[in-house]
C-alpha positions in Angstrom: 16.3 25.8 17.6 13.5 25.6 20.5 14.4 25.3 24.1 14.6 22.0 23.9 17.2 21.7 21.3 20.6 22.1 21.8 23.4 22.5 19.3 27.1 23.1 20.9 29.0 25.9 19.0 31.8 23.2 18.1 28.8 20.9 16.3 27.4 24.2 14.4 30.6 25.8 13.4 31.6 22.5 12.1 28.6 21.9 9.7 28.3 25.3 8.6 32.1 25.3 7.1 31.4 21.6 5.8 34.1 19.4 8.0 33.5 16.1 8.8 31.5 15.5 12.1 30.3 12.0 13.6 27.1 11.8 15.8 28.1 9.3 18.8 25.4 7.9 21.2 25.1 8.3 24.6 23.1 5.1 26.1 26.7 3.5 25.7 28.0 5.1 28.7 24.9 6.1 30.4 23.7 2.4 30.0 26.3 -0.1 28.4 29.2 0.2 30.5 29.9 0.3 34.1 31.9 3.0 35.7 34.4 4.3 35.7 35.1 2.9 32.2 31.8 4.5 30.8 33.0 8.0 31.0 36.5 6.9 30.0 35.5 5.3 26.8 33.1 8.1 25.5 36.0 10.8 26.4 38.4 8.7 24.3 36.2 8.3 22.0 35.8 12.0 21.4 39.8 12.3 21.2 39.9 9.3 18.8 37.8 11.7 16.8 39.4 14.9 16.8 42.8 13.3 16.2 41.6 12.0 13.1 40.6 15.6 12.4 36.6 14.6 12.1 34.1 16.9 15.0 32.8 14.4 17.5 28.7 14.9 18.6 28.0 13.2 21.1 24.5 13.0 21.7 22.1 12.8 25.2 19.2 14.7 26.9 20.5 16.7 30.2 17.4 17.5 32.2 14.8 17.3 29.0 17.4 19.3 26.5 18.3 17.4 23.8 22.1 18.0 23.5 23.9 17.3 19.8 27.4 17.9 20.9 27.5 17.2 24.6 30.5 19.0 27.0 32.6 16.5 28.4 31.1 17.7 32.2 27.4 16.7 30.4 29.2 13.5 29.7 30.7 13.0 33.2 27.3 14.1 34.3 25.3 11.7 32.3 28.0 8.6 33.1 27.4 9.3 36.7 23.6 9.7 37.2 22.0 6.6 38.9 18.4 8.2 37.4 19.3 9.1 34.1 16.6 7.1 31.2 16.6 5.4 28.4 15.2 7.9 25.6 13.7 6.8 22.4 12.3 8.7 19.8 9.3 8.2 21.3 10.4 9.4 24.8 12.1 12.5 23.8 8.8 14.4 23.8 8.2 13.0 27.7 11.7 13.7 28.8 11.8 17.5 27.5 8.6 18.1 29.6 9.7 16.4 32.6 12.8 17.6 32.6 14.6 14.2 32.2 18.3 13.4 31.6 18.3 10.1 29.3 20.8 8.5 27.0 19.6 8.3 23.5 19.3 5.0 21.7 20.6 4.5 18.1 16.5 5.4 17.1 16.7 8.8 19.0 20.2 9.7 18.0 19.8 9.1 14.6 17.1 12.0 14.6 18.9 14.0 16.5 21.6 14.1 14.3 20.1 14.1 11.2 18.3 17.2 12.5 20.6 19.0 13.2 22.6 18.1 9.6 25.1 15.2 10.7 25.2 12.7 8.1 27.2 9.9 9.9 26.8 8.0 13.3 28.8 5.1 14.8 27.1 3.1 17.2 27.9 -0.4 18.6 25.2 -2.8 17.6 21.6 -2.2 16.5 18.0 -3.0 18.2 16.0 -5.2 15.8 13.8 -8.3 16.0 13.9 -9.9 19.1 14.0 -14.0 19.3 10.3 -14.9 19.9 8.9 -12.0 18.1 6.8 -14.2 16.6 4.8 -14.2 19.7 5.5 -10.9 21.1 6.1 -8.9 18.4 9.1 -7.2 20.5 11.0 -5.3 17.8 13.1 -2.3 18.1 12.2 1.2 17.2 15.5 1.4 15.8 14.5 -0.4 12.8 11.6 2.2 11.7 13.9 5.4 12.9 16.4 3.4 10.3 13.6 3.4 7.5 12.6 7.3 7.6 16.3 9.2 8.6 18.9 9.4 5.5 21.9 9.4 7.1 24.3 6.5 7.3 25.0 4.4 10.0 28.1 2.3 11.3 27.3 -0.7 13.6 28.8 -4.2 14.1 25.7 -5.7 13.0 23.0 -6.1 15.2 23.5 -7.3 19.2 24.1 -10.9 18.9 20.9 -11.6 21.6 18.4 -11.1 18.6 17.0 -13.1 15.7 19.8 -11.6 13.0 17.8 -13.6 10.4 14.5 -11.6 11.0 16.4 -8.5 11.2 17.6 -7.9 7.9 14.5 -9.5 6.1 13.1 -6.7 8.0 15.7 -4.1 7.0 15.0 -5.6 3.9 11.0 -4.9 4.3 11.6 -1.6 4.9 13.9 -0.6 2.3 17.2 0.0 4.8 20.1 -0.8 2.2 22.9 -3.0 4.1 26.7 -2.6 2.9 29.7 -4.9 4.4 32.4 -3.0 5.5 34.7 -5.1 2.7 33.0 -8.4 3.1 29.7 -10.0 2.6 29.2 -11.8 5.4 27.1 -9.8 8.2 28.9 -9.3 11.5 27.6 -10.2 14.7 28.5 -7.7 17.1 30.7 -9.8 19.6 31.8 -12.2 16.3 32.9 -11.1 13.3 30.8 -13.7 11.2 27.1 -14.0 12.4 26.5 -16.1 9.6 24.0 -14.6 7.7 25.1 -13.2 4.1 24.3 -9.6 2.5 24.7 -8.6 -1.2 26.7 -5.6 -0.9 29.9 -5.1 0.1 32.5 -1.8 0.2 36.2 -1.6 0.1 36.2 2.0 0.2 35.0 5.1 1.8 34.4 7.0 -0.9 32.0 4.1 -2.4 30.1 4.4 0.4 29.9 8.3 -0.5 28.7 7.5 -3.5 26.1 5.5 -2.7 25.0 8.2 0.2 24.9 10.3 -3.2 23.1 8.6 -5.3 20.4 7.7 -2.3 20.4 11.4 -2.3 20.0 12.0 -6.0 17.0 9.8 -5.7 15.1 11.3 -3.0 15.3 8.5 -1.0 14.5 8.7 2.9 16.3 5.6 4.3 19.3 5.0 6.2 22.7 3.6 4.1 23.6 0.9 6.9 27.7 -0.4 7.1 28.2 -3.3 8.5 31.8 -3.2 10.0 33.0 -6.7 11.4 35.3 -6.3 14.6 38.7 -7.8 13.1 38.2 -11.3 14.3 41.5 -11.2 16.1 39.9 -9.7 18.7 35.7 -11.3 18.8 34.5 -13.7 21.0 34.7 -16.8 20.6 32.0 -17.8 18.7 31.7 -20.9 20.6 31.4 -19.4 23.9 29.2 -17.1 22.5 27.0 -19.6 21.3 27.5 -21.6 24.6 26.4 -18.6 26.5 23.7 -17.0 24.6 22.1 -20.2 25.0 22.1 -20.3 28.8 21.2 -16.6 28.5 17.5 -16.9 27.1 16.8 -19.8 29.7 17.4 -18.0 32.3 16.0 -15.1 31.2 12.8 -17.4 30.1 12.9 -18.6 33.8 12.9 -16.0 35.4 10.4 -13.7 33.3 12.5 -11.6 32.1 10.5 -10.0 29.2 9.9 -6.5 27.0 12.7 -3.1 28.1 14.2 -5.6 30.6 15.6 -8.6 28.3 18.0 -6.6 26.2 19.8 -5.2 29.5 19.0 -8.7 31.4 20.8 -10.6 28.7 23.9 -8.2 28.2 24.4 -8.3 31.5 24.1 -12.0 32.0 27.0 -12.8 29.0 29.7 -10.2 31.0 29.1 -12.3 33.7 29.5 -15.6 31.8 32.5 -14.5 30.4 34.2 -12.9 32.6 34.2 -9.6 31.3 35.3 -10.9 28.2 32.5 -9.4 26.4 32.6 -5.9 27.8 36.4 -5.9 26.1 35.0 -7.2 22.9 32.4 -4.4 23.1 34.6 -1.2 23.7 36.7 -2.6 21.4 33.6 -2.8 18.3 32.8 0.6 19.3 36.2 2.2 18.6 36.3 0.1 15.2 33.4 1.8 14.4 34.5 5.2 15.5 37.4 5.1 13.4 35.2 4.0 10.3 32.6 6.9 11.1 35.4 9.0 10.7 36.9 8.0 7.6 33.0 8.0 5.7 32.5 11.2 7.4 35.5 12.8 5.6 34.9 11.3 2.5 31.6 12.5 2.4 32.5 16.0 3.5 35.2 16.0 0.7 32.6 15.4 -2.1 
């Protein structure tokens, strides 16, 4: 490992003796969530994990080091720091020289833990095509990190601000293979139904493992993508999301709002809207997927 690599002894000792472990983003709480619940939720997290006997690895650059397995004072560090970035892949490079602390996106911590031999990550919701892309062609790096890293990934879709059609005909253009977490119908991060049907569903963890295997056995390079819908019990309401969303991109249209500065403008818009509905409905996709990323994670590691 170089300088500006960083393993924790908990991450290594894990991997090397085969337990599960679960790569865990850190944009979440250095971006996602206000304080103090930020720090809260990515501690809990970590205990949700090791509870359910699987190694958390959380993931974040403190000042340019690229962390896989990030101490919980990195983490309070990182939840607390009004100057800390947003790293992609293509940041990471920038923030090591500078010295940077960032929170990884799903694109950077997807590398990151595949690099250092983690084969499962739970995020919240993806980047992908953004609505208007036609024009812009504002699409997430996620979606070509998701194209060239074989590990698998847990998210509740994609965020519900983006075109979710476009998205997984792109996923599908690049080869990304989508499986519902026991449905067909793709999630949509705040809702459990976005509308939008895949081919593939799952009602196990260790088909999942198989498939990771057989992607294996065939040298492929791509990520296996779950789609885990949050029990709809708990989602938005898919009217007030629609409602919302709508007033969202108009006022994000009116006042400018474009490029790095939409997806942040628009989150932060629909808390507001709601009334902090949303934020609940996001903490509470996260920990769904957690507890998913765990249960793959073992099944894997028991192969």
């Amino acid at each position: 490992m170089t300088s500006a690599l960083r393993v924790s002894t908990e991450v290594q000792d894990a991997i090397a003796a085969g337990k599960p472990v679960l790569a865990l983003e850190s944009t979440i709480f250095t971006h996602g969530l206000p304080r103090p619940r930020n720090f809260e939720v990515a501690t809990e997290s970590e205990e949700q994990l090791r509870a359910a006997g699987v190694t958390p690895a959380t993931i974040g650059v403190v000042k340019g080091e690229l962390v896989i397995g990030l101490s919980t004072e990195e983490i309070k560090q990182l939840s607390n720091d009004d100057n800390v970035v947003k790293a992609s892949i293509r940041d990471l490079p920038i923030t090591a020289a500078k010295k940077l602390s960032a929170g990884t996106t799903v694109a950077a911590t997807a590398l990151a833990a595949h690099r250092a031999g983690i084969k499962v990550f739970s995020t919240g919701g993806l980047g992908g095509v953004h609505q208007g892309a036609s024009q812009t062609f504002d699409e997430s790096a996620d979606l070509g990190a998701l194209a060239n890293l074989p590990i698998v990934v847990v998210s509740a879709g994609v965020k519900s601000i983006l075109d979710i059609g476009l998205t997984l005909e792109r996923l599908e253009t690049l080869n990304v293979p989508v499986i519902g977490w026991k449905t067909t119908n793709y999630p949509g991060f705040y809702i459990t139904d976005s509308g939008y049907d895949i081919d593939y569903s799952a009602d196990t963890t260790d088909e999942i493992a198989d498939v990771v295997a057989s992607r294996d056995a065939l040298n492929l390079t791509s990520t296996v993508l779950v789609a885990n819908p949050i029990p709809a019990e708990k989602q938005l309401s898919p009217e007030t999301l629609e409602r919302v969303l709508t007033s969202a991109h108009s006022a994000a249209a009116e006042e400018n709002i474009v490029g790095h500065d939409t997806t942040p403008f628009l989150l932060d818009y629909i808390q507001k809207a709601t009334k902090g509905e949303s934020l609940e409905v996001n903490i509470n996709v996260y920990k769904n997927n957690v507890q998913l990323g765990a249960e793959i994670a073992k099944s894997i590691s028991n192969r």
